[in-house]
C-alpha positions as CSV (number, residue, x, y, z in Angstrom):
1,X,-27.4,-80.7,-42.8
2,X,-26.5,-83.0,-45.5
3,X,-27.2,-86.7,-44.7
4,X,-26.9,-90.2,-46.4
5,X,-29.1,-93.5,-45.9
6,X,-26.7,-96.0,-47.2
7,X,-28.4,-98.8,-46.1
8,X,-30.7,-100.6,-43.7
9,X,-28.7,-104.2,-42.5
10,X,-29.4,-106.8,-39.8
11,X,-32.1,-104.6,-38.0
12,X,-29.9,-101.6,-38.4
13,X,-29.4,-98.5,-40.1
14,X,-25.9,-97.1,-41.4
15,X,-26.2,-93.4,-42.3
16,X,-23.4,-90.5,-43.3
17,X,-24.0,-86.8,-41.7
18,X,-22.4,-84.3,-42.7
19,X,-21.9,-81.3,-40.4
20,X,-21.7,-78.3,-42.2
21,X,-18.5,-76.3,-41.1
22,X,-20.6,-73.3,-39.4
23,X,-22.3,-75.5,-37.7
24,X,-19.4,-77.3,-36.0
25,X,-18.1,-73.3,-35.3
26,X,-21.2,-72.7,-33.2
27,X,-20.6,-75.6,-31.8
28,X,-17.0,-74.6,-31.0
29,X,-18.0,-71.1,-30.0
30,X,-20.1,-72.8,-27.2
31,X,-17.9,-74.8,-26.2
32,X,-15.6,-72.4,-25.5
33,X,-18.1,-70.0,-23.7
34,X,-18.9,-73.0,-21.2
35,X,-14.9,-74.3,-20.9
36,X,-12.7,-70.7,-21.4
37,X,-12.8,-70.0,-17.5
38,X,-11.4,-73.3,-16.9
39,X,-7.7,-72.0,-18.4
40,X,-5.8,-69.2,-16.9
41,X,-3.4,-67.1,-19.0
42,X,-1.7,-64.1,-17.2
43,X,-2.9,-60.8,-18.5
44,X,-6.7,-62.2,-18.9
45,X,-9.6,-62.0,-16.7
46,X,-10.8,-65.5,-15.5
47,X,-13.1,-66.6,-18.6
48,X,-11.9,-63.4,-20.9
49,X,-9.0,-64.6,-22.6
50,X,-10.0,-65.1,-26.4
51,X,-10.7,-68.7,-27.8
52,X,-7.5,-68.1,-30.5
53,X,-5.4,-67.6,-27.9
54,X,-6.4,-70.8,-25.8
55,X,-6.7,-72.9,-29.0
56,X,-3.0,-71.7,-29.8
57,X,-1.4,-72.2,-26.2
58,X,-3.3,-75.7,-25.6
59,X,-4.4,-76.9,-28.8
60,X,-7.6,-76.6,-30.8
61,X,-8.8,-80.2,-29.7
62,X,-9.8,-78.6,-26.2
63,X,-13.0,-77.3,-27.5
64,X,-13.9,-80.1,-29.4
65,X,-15.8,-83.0,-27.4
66,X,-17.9,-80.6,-26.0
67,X,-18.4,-78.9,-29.1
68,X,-19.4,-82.3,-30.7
69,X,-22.1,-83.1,-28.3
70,X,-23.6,-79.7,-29.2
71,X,-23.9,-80.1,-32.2
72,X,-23.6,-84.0,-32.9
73,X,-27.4,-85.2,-31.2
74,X,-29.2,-82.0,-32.9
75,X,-27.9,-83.2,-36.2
76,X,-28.6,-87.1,-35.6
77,X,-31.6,-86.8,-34.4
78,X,-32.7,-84.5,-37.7
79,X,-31.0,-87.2,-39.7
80,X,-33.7,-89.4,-38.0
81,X,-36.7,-87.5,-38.5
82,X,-35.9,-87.1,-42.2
83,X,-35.4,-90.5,-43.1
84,X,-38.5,-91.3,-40.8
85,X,-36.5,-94.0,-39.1
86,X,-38.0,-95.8,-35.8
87,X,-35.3,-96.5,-33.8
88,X,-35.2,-98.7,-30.9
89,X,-31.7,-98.5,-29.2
90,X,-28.4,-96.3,-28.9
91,X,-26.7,-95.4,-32.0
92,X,-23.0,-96.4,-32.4
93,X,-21.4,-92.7,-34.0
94,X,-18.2,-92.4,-35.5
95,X,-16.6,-88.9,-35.8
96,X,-14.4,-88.3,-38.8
97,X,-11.5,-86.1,-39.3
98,X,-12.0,-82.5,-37.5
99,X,-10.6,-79.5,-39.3
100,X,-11.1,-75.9,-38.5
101,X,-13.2,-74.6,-41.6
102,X,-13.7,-77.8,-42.9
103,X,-17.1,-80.0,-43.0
104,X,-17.2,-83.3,-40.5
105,X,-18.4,-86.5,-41.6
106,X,-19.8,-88.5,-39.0
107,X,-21.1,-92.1,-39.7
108,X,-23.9,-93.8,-37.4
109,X,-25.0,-97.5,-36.9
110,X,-28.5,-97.4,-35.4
111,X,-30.9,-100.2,-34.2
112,X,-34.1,-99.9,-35.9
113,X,-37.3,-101.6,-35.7
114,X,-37.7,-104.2,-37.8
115,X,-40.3,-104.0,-40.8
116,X,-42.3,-107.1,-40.7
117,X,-45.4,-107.6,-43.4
118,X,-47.5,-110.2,-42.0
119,X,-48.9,-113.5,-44.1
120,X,-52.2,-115.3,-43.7
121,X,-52.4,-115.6,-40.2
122,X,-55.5,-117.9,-40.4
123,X,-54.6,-122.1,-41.2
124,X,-50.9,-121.5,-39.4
125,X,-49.5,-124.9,-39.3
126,X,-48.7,-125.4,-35.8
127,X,-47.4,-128.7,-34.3
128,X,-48.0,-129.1,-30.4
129,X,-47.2,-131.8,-28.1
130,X,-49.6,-134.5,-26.9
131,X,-50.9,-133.7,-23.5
132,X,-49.2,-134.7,-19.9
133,X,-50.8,-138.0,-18.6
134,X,-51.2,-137.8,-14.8
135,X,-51.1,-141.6,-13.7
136,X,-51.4,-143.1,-10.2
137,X,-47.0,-143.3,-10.0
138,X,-47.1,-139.3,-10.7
139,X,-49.4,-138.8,-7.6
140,X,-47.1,-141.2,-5.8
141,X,-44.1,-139.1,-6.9
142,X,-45.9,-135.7,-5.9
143,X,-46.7,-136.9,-2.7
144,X,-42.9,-138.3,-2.2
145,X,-41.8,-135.0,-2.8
146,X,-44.3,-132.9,-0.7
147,X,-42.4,-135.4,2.2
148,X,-39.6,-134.4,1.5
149,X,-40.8,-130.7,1.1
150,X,-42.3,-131.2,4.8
151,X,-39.7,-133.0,6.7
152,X,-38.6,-133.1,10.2
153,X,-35.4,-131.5,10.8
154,X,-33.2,-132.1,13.8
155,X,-30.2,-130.3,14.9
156,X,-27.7,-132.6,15.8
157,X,-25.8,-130.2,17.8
158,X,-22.5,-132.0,19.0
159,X,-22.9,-134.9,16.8
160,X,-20.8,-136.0,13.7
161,X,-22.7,-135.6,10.4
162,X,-23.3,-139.2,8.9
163,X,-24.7,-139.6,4.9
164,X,-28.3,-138.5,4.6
165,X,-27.6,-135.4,7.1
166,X,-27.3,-131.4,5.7
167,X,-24.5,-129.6,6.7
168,X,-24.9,-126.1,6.4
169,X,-21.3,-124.5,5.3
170,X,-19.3,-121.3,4.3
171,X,-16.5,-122.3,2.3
172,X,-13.6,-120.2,0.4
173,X,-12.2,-122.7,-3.2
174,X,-9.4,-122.1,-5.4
175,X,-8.1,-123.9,-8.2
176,X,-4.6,-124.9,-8.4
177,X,-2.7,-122.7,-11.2
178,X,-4.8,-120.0,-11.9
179,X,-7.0,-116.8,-10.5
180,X,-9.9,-118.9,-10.4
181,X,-11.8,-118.8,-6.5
182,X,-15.4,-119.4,-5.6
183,X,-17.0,-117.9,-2.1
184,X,-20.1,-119.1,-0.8
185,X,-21.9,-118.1,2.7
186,X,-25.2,-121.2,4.9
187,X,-24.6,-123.1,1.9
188,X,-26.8,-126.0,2.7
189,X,-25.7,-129.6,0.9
190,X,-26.8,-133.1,1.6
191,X,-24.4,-135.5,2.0
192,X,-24.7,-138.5,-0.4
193,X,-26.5,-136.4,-2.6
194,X,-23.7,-136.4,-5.5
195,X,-24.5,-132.7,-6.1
196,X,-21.6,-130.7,-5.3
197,X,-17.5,-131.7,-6.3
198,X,-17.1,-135.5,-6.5
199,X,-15.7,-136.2,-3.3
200,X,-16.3,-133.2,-1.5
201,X,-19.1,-134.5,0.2
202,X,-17.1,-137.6,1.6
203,X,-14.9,-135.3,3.4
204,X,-17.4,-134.0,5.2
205,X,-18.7,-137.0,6.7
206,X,-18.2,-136.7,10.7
207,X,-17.9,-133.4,11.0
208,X,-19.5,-131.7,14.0
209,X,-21.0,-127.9,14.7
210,X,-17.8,-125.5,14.6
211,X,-15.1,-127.3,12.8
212,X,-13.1,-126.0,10.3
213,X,-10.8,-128.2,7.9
214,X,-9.1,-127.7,4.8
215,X,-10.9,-129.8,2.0
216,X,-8.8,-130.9,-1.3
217,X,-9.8,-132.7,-4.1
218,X,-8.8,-133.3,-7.7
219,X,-10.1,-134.1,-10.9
220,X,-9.6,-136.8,-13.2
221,X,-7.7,-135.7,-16.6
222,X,-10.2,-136.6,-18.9
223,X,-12.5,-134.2,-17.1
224,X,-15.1,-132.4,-18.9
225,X,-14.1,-129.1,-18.4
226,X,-11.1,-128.3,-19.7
227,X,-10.8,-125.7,-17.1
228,X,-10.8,-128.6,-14.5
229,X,-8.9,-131.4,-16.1
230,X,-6.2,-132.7,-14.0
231,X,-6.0,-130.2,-11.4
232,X,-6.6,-129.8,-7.8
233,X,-9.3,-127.7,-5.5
234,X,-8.6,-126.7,-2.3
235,X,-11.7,-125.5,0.1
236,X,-11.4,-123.9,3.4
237,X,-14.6,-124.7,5.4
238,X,-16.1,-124.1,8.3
239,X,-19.2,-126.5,9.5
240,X,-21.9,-123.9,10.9
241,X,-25.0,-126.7,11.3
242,X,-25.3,-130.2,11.1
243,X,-29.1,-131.0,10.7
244,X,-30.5,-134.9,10.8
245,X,-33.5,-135.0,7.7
246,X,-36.7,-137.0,8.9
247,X,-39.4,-137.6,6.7
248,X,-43.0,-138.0,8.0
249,X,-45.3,-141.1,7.7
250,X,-47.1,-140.5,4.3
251,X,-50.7,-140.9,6.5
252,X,-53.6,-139.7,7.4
253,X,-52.0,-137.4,10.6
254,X,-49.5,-136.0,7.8
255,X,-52.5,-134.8,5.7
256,X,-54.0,-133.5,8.7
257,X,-51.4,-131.9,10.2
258,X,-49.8,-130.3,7.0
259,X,-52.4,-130.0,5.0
260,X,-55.3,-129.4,7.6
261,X,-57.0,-132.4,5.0
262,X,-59.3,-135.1,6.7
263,X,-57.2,-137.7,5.3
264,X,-54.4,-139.1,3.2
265,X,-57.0,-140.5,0.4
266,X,-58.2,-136.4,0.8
267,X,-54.6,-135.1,0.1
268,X,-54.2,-137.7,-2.6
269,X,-57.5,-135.9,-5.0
270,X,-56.7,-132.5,-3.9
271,X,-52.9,-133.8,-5.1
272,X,-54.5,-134.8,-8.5
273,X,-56.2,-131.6,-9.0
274,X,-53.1,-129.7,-8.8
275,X,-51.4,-131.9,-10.7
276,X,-53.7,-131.9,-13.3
277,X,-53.5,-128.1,-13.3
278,X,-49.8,-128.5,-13.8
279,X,-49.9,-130.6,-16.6
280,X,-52.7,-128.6,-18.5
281,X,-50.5,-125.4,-18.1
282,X,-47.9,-126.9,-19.0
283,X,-49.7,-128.4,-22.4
284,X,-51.4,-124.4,-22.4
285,X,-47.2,-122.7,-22.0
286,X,-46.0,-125.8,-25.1
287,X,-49.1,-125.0,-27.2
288,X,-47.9,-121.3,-27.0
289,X,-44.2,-122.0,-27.8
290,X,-45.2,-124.1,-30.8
291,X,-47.2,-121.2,-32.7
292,X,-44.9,-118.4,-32.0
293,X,-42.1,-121.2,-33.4
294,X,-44.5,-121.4,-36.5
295,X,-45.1,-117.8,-36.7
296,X,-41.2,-116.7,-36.6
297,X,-40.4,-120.0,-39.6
298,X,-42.9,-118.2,-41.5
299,X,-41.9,-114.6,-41.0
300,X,-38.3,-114.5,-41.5
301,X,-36.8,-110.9,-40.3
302,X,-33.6,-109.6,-38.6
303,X,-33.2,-107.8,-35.3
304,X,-30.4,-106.1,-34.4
305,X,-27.5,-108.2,-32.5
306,X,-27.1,-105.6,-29.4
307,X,-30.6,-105.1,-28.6
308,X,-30.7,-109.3,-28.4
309,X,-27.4,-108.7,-26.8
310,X,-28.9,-106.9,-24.1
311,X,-31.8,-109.0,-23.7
312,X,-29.3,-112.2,-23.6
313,X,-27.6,-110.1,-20.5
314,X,-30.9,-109.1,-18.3
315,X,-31.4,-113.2,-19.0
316,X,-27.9,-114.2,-17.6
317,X,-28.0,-111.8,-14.7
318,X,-31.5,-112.8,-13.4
319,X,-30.5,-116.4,-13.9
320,X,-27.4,-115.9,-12.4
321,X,-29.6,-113.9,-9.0
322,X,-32.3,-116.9,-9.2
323,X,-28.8,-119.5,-8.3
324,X,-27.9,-117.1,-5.8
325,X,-31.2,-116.7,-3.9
326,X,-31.4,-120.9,-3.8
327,X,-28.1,-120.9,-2.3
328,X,-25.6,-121.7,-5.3
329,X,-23.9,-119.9,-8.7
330,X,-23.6,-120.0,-12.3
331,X,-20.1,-121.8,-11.6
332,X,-22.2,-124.9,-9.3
333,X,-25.1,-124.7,-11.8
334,X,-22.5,-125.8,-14.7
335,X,-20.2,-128.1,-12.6
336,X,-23.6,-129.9,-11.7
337,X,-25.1,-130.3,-15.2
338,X,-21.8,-131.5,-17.0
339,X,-21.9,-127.6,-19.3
340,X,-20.0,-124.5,-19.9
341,X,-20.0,-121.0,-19.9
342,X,-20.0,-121.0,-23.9
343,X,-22.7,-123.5,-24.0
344,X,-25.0,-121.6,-21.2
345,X,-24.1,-118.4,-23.4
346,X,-25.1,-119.8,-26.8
347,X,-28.4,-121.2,-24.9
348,X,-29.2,-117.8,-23.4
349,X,-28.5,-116.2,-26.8
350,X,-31.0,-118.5,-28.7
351,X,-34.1,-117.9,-25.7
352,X,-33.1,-113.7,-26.1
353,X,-34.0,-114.4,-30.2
354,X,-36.7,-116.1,-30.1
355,X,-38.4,-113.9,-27.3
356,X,-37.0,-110.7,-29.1
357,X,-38.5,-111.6,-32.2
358,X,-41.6,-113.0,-30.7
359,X,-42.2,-109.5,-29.6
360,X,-41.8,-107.8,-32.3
361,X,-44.3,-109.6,-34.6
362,X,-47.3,-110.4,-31.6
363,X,-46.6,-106.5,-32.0
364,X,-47.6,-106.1,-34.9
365,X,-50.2,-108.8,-34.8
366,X,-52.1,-107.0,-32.4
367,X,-52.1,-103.3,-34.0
368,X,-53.1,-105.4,-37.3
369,X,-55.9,-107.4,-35.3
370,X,-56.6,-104.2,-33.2
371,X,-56.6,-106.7,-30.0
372,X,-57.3,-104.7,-26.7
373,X,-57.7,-105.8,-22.9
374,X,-60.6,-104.6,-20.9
375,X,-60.3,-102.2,-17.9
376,X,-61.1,-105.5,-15.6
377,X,-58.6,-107.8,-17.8
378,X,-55.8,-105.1,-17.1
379,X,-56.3,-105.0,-13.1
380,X,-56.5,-109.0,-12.9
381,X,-53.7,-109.2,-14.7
382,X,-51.7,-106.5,-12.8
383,X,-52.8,-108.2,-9.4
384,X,-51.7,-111.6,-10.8
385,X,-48.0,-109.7,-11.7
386,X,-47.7,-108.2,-8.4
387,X,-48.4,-111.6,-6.5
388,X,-46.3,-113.3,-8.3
389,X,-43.0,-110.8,-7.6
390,X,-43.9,-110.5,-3.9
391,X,-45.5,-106.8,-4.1
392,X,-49.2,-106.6,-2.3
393,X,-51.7,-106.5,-4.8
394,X,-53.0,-103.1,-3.0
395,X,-52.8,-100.3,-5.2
396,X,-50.6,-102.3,-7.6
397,X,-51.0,-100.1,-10.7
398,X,-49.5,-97.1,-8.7
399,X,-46.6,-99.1,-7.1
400,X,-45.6,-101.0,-10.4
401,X,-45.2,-97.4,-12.7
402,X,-44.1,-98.4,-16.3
403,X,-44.6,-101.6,-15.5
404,X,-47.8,-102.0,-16.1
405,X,-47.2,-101.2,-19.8
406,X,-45.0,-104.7,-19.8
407,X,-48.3,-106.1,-18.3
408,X,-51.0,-104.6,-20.4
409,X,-48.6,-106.3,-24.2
410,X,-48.5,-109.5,-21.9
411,X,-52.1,-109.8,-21.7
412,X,-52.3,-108.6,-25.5
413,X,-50.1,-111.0,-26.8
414,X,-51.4,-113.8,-25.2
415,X,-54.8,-112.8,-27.1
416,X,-52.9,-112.7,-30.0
417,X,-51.1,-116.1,-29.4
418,X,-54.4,-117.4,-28.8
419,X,-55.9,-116.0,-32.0
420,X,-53.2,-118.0,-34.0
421,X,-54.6,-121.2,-32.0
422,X,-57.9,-120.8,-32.4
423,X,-57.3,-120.3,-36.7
424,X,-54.0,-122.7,-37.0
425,X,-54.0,-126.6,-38.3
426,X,-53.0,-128.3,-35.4
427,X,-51.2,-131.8,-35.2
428,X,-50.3,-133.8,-32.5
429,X,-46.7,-134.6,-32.0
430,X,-45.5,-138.0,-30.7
431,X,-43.9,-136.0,-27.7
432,X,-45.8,-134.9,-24.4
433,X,-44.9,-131.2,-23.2
């Protein structure tokens, strides 16, 4: 094998292999012994006709891809081992011109790991945000919202739906002029709420249990997505519930009763606590945030575009199934906070760097630091994953497999974020988290 390292680029590595021109012949040979029975030529045994006189009748190429991935991996990965290169995604390989007799060139672009040399870790300048203030008007928000979290809700049955009611629809859109069509199935929407189409909701207004009506509306011209400027929607609906919202008396029988507290003064401290918990996670999560920030200004290094392209797409598709499970889509998510594809794309992309990165160096932070977890850290921490993805904490480490290897650099690299906070200069910012 005669191979070339012409250069490591943007996290990757661009090499030149040369496959010697016996080696591409065993590789031909083999393919033929696996492929030959596949062509019949009269006056041959099934599988005995010779490889010359296949290659003549059908063409030399029919031996080829098969005879490539004999030979094409062995050689790669060689190329690998003799360069010493850590790679950490699927090459990209290029096959030059094949000619019987002749050597092959074959040029690969391979993600490798990125080679980071760490600086003084110690005095890291890290700027976090001030802490959260929890003040008497954030109790009285909290405790708004857990009425609103434990409301009374009343069918209406036969009667119209009036503003303030939900109306629980399924609903087929298309857009006037194009391919463009959204289905949703018990999606639930509050009428007066402003948070679907503008003047969607409006239509809906006296509808009862069963109906079904054809909903239109258009949008203005100077509407800010393009996509959606000066055209018309039209919605088939059909009205499967129309619910009446109550919320309770914020008192002492709605602490009792929800909240099995004595009274509301009870629920209002036990409401503090939490709240405070919030906020100091919260501060803990921006503290965090702010030193791997640091750490990545003053470690520049490059990572490979597709492996933060695929981490950009696991991103997308688990935000895109969180919408879904709450009952609405990437398309409602955007119509609903004024964005775009492109712009949710290019936010996406940004979060896949930073995290990418991030993991790289806390990496190589902890291997430097030689940070480890304890037998009893690693079990907490594997119950605590479980819980929070719905799995019974019973025999966790069995039932979450290679997943507990994602756990075990969680709990490391928290050490090590922790580390960098416990050595950095810390200012306070004029921001809260």
């Amino acid at each position: 094998m005669n191979a070339t390292l012409e250069k490591v680029e943007n996290g990757e590595a661009h090499l030149e292999i040369i496959i010697a021109a016996d080696k591409m012949e065993e590789g031909l040979e083999k393919s033929y012994k696996k492929n030959g029975k596949k062509y019949n030529i009269p006056g041959f045994r099934n599988g005995a006709t010779p490889r010359t006189i296949l290659e003549s009748k059908f063409g030399a190429e029919i031996f080829l891809e098969d005879a490539l991935e004999f030979v094409v991996p062995n050689e790669y990965y060689a190329a690998i081992k003799q360069f010493e290169l850590n790679i950490i995604g699927e090459p990209d390989i290029e096959v030059g011109y094949v000619k019987k007799g002749k050597p092959v060139s074959v040029k690969v672009r391979v993600p490798v790991k990125p080679e980071i040399t760490l600086g003084t870790l110690e005095g890291l300048e890290v700027k976090v945000p001030k802490d959260v203030e929890v003040t008497e008007k954030t109790i009285d928000n909290y405790l708004q919202n857990l009425r609103s979290q434990n409301k009374k809700v009343i069918d209406k049955a036969n009667d119209p739906a009036a503003i303030g009611d939900t109306v629980t629809i399924d609903y087929e859109g298309s857009l006037q002029d194009t391919t463009m069509n959204q289905t949703e199935k018990d999606f639930k929407l509050l009428l007066g709420s402003g948070t679907f189409f503008p003047g969607f909701e409006d239509k809906l207004v006296g509808v009862k249990k069963g109906n079904k009506l054809n909903v239109e509306i258009c949008f203005p011209q100077d509407h800010s997505l393009v996509q959606l400027a000066g055209k018309c929607a039209s919605f088939k609906v059909t009205v499967k519930k129309v619910e009446n919202i109550q919320l309770r008396e914020l008192n002492d029988q709605f602490a009792q009763e929800v909240f099995k507290l004595t009274s509301l003064e009870e629920l209002r401290l036990d409401s503090k606590k939490k709240l405070l918990e919030m906020a100091s996670q919260r501060t803990s999560n921006a503290k965090k945030q702010a030193a791997i920030h640091a750490l990545l200004d003053m470690h520049p290094f490059t990572v490979s575009e597709s492996i933060i392209m695929s981490q950009a797409k696991a991103m997308l598709e688990q935000f895109a199934n969180q919408l879904k499970a709450q009952g609405g889509s990437i398309e409602l998510y955007l119509q609903m906070t004024n964005s775009t594809m492109d712009n949710l794309k290019k936010e996406i992309w940004q979060d896949a760097t930073t995290i990418t990165k991030s993991n790289y160096i806390l990496e190589k932070i902890i291997k430097e630091k030689k940070i480890e977890v304890s037998d009893e850290e690693l079990n907490s921490g594997i119950e605590a994953f479980a819980a929070s993805i719905g799995m019974a904490t019973k025999n966790a480490k069995e039932n979450l497999g290679p997943l507990v290897e994602k756990v075990l650099f969680d709990l490391k690299a928290n050490k090590a974020i922790q580390y960098l906070l416990d050595h950095a200069v810390i200012t306070i910012a004029d921001f809260a988290a």
